[in-house]
C-alpha positions as CSV (number, residue, x, y, z in Angstrom):
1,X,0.0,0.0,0.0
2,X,1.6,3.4,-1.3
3,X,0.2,5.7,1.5
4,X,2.5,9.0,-0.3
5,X,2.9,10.4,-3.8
6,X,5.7,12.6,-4.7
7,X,4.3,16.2,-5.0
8,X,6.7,17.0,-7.9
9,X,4.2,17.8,-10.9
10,X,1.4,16.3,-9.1
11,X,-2.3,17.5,-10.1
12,X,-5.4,15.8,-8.3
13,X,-8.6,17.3,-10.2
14,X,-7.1,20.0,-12.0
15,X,-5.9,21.4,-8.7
16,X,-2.0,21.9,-8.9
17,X,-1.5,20.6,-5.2
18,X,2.0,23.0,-5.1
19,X,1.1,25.3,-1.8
20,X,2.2,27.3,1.2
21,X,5.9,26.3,1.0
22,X,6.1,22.6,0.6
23,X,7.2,22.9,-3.7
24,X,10.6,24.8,-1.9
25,X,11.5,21.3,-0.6
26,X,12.8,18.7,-3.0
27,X,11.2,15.5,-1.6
28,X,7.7,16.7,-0.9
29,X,5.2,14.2,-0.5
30,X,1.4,14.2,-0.6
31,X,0.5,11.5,2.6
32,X,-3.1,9.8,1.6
33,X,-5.2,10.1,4.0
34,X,-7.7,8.2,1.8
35,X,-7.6,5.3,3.5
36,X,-7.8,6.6,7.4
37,X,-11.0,8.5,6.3
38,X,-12.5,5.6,4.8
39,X,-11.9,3.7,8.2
40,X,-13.7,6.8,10.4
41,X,-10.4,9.3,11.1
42,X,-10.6,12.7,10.7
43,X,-8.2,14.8,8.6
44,X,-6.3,16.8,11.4
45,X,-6.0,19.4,8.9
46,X,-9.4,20.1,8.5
47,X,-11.9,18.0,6.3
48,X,-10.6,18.2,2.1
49,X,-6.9,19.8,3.6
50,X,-4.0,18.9,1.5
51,X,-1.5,16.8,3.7
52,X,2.2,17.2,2.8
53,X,5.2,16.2,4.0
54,X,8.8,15.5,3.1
55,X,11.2,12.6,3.4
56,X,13.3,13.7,6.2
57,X,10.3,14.0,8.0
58,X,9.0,10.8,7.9
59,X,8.3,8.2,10.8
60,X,11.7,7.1,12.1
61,X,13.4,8.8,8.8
62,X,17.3,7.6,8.8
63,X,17.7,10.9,7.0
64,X,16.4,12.6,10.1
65,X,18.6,10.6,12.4
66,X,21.7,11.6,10.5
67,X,20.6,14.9,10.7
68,X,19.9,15.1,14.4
69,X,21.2,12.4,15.9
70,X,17.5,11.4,17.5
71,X,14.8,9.0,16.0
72,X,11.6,10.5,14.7
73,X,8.5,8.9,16.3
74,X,6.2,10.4,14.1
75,X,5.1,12.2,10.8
76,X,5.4,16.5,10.6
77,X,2.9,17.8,8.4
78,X,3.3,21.1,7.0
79,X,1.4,23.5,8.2
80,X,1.6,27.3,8.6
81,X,1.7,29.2,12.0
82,X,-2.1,29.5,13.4
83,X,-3.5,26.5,11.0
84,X,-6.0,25.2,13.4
85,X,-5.8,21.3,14.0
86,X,-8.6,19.1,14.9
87,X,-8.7,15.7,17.3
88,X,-8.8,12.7,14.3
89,X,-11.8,11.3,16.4
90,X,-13.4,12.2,19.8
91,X,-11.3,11.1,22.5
92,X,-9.7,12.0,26.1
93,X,-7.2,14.5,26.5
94,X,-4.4,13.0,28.7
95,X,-1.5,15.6,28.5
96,X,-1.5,19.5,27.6
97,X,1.5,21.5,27.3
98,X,0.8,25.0,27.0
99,X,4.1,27.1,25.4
100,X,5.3,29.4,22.9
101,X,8.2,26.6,22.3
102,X,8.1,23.7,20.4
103,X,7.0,21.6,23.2
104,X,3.9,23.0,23.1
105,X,2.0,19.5,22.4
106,X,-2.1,17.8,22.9
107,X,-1.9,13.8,24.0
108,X,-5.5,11.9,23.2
109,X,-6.8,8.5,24.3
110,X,-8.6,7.5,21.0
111,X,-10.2,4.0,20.6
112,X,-11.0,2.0,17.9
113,X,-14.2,-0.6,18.5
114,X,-11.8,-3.5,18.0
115,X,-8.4,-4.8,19.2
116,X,-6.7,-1.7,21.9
117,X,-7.2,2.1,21.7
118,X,-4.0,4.1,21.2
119,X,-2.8,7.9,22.1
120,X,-2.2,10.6,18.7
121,X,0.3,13.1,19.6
122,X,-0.5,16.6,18.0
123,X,3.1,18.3,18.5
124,X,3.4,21.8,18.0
125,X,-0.4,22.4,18.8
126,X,-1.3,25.2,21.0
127,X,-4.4,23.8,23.2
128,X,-7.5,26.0,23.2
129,X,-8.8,26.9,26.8
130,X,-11.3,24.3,26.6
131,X,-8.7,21.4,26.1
132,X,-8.4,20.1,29.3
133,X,-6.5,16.8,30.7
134,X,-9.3,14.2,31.5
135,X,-11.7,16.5,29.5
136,X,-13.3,14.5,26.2
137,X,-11.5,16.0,23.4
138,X,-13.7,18.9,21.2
139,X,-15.2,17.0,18.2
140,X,-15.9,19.4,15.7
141,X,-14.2,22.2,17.1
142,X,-10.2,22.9,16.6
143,X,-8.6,21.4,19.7
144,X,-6.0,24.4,19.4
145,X,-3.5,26.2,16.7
146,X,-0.3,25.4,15.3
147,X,2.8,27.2,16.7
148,X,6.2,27.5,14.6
149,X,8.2,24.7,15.6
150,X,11.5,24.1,12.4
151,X,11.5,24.9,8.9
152,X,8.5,24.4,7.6
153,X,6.5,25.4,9.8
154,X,4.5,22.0,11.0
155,X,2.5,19.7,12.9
156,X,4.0,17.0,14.6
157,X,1.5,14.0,14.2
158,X,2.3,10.3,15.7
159,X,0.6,7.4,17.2
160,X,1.7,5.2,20.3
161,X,0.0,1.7,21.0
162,X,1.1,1.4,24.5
163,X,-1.5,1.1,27.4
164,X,-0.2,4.6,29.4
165,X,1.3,7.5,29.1
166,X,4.7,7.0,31.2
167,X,5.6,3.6,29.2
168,X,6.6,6.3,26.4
169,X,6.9,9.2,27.4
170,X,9.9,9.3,30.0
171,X,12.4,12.6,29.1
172,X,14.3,11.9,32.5
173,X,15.6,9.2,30.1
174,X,15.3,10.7,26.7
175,X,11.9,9.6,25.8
176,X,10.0,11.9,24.4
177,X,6.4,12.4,22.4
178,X,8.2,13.7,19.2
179,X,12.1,12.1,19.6
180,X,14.0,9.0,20.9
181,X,17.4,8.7,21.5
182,X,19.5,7.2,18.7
183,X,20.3,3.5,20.0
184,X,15.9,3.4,20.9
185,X,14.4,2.1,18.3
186,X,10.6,3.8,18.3
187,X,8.4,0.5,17.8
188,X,10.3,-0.9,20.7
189,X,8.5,1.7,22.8
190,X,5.2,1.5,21.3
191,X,5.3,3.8,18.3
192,X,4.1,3.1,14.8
193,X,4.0,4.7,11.6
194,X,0.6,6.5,11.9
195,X,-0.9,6.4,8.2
196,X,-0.4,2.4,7.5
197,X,-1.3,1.8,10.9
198,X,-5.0,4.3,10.5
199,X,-5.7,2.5,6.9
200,X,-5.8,-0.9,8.5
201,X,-7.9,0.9,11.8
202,X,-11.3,1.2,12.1
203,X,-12.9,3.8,14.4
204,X,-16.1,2.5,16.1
205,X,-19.1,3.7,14.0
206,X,-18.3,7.3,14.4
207,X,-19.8,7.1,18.0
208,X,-18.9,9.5,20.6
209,X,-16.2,7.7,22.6
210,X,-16.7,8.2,26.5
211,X,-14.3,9.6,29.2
212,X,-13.6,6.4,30.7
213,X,-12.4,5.1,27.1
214,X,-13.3,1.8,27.3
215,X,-12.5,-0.2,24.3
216,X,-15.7,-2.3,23.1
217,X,-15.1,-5.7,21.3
218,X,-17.7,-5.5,18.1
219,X,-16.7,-8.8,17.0
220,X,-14.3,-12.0,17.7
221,X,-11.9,-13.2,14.3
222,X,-13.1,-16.7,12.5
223,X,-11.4,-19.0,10.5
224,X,-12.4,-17.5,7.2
225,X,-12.8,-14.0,7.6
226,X,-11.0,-11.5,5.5
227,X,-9.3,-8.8,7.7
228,X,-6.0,-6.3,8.0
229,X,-3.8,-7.3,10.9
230,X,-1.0,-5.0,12.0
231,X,1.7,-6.3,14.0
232,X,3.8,-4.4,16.0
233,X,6.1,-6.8,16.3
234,X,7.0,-6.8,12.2
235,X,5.4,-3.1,12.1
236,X,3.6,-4.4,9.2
237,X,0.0,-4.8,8.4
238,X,-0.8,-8.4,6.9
239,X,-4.0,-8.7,4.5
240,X,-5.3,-12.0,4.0
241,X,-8.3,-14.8,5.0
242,X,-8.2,-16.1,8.7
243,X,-7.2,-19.9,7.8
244,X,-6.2,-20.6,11.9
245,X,-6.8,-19.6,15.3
246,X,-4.8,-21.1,18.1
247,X,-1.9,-21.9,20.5
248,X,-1.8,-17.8,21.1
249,X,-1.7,-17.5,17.1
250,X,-3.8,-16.0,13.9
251,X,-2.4,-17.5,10.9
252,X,-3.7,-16.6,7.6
253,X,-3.1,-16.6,3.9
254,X,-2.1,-13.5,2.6
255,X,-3.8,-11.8,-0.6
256,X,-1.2,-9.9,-2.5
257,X,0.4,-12.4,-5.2
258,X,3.2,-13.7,-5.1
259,X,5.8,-16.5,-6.7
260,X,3.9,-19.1,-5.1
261,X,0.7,-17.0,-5.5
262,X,0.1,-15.9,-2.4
263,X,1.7,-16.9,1.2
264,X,0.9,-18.4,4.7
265,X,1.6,-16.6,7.9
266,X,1.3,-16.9,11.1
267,X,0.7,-13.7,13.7
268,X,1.7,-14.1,17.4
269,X,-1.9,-13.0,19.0
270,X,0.2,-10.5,21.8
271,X,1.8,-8.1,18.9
272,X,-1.3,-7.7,17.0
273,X,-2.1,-4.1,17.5
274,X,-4.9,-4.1,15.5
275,X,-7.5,-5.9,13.6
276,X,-9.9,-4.8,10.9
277,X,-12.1,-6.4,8.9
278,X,-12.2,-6.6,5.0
């Protein structure tokens, strides 16, 4: 799946999608949020936004970690001083930093129906005063403003599986919501590229999700259903039919084609972060 298309020359329905600053930067990339909409995620742009982005910037980019000696645990998203951002789905808010710095950030609790919710990190966000910790996340209000933080100007946006806060976010150690030191590897932590891992997840039926976000099991995987499984474990999401389920594994046969026309794998049940259904 090809979540990114090189902005160079692009043109989506005859609109030339070269704006703000992004054509500057050799490497620009469109991201496709095509496929997170489709599953129930908001654009954090704004509905119909254009989403850009560039190489370096990309989640756990090795040209960002030459560059600053830190792994990226996200994706930055251009976007122009002020741009308002908005929560991808309702939520709780579980950390607001207020600042004029770049570690001016909004943590949500979103959850998906199925499998585990996770937290979205919206770095460089400026909450608004009604974005409080504990506090359900606005819904179709901006949940606060983007404020310069590098060149371009952008929004840090990642995604973390882990079950709290503090098993990720630890700077007395160098663990931070936007950076981890260079011999961490970010999945190891919980972190996973956010726009593969929002294409495979599905967001419960657009229903308000409460404070106390509870995650609700809609449905148990069966031996021939077709579903999307990401693993943390590979940091890949498999697409196939359910052909086992057992001795703490879901094995399937995958869909894309291949030598042997197709292949058989088999999932540990304890990385699966998330399953969807076809």
């Amino acid at each position: 799946m090809r979540l990114k298309t090189c902005l160079s020359g692009l043109v989506l329905a005859g609109l030339v999608l070269f704006s703000l600053s992004a054509a500057a930067f050799a490497g620009a990339e469109v991201i496709e949020w095509s496929g997170a909409q489709a599953n129930g995620w908001k654009n954090p742009l704004g509905e119909g936004a254009s989403l850009i982005t560039h190489t370096n910037y990309d989640f756990d980019s090795d040209i960002y970690l030459r560059n600053h000696g830190k792994r990226h645990t996200g994706v930055d998203i251009h976007a122009e001083p002020n741009t308002p951002i908005y929560a991808i789905a309702p939520g709780t808010v579980v950390k607001v930093v207020r600042s004029d710095s770049f570690n001016t950030v909004v943590i949500i609790r979103h959850e998906t129906g199925e499998m585990q919710g996770f937290f979205a990190i919206y770095g460089h966000v400026l909450a608004s005063p009604s974005v409080q910790e504990g506090k359900p996340s606005p819904i179709n209000e901006p949940i606060g403003n983007i404020v310069k933080a590098g060149s371009p100007s952008h929004l840090h946006f990642g995604i973390n599986t882990k079950n709290e806060l503090n098993e990720f976010n630890k700077p007395e150690i160098g663990l931070g919501w936007g950076l981890n030191p260079a011999g961490t590897d970010p999945r190891s932590v919980g972190w996973v590229d956010p726009l593969p891992y929002l294409s495979a997840a599905i967001y419960s039926g657009g229903q308000s999700v409460s404070s106390t976000a509870s995650v609700t099991t809609i449905r148990t995987p069966q031996i021939g259903d077709d579903v999307y499984i990401y693993s943390g474990y590979y940091d890949y999401t498999f697409k196939g039919t359910i052909t086992d389920i057992g001795n703490g594994l879901i094995c399937l046969h995958e869909d894309e084609p291949s030598d042997s026309g197709g292949r058989d794998v088999c999932i540990g049940i304890e990385s699966i972060r998330m399953l969807s259904w076809i």
